[in-house]
N, C-alpha and C positions, 0 to 999 in steps of 0.2 A: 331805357337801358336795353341795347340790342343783345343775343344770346353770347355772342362772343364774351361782353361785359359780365356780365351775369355769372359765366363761365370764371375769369379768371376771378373775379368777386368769392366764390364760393371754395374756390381756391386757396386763396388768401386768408379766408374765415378757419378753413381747416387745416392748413398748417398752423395759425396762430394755435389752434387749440392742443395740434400736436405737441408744439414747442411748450405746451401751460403742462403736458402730461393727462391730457385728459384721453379717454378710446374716443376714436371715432366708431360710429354706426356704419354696417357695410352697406352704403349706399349703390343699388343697382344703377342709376341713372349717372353715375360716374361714368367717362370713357377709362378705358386703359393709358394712357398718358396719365389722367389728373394720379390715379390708382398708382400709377407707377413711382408720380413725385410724393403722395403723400407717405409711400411705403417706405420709400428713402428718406423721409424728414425722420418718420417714427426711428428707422436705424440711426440717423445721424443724432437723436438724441439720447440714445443708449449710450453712444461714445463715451471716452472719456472728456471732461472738460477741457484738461491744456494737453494739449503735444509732448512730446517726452522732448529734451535738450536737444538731443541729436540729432532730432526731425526738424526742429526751427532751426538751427545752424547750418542744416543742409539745405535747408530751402532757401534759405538766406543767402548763403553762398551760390546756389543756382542762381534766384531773381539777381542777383549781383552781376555775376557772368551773363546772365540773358540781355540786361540792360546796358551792360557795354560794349558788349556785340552789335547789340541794335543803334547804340550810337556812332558805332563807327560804321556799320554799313549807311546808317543816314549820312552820316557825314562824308562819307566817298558817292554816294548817292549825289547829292548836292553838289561835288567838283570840292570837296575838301581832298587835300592830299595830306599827309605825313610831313610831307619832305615844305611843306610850306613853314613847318612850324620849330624848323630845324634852326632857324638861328635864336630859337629862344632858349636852348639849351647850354648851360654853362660849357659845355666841352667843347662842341664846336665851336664856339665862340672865340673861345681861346684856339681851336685849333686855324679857325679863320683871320684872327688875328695874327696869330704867328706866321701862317702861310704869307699875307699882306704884308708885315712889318720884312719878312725876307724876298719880295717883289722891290719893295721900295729901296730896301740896303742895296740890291743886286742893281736897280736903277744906279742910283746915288755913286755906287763902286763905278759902275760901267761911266758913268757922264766925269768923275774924278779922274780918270784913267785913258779917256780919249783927250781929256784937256793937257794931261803932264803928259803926252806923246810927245 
């Protein structure tokens, strides 16, 4: 186990012990990083346990907003457009229809109309 390993190893052993509520010992041989995370675990488990309602529903609603942001930049990213997905909309459909059904009549009039001349 080289010291890197050893390092996050002894890491790992004393947040667990943090998260049990047990004190750690001030260990000098600590750098200031490990010091800095075990300080934040010991605060993060003062916290309270749940989130109040209105912190989950606002985060909720961001990650919501955050991930279909990102799905539409991937998706224009990749050559997705909007306007491809356009005939799958009831309205236009109908408004595509209608435009086509008064193409055809306006055909249909016009070929009626040059024949009884």
């Amino acid at each position: 186990m080289n010291k890197k390993q050893k390092k996050e190893k002894a890491l790992l052993e004393n947040l667990d012990r943090v998260a049990a509520g047990e004190k750690l010992p001030d260990d000098s041989e600590l750098d200031k990083e490990t010091k800095a995370a075990l300080e934040l675990s010991r605060e993060m488990t003062a916290w309270p346990k749940s989130p109040s309602k209105e912190f989950k529903a606002d985060l909720k609603a961001r990650i919501t907003h955050r991930v279909s942001e990102e799905k539409k930049r991937d998706a224009v990213k990749n050559g997705y457009s909007e306007f491809r997905d356009i005939l799958r909309r009831p309205a236009w459909q109908m408004t595509f229809a209608a435009v086509l059904l008064a193409i055809i009549a306006g055909i249909i009039f016009l070929i009626v109309y040059l024949l009884n001349r």
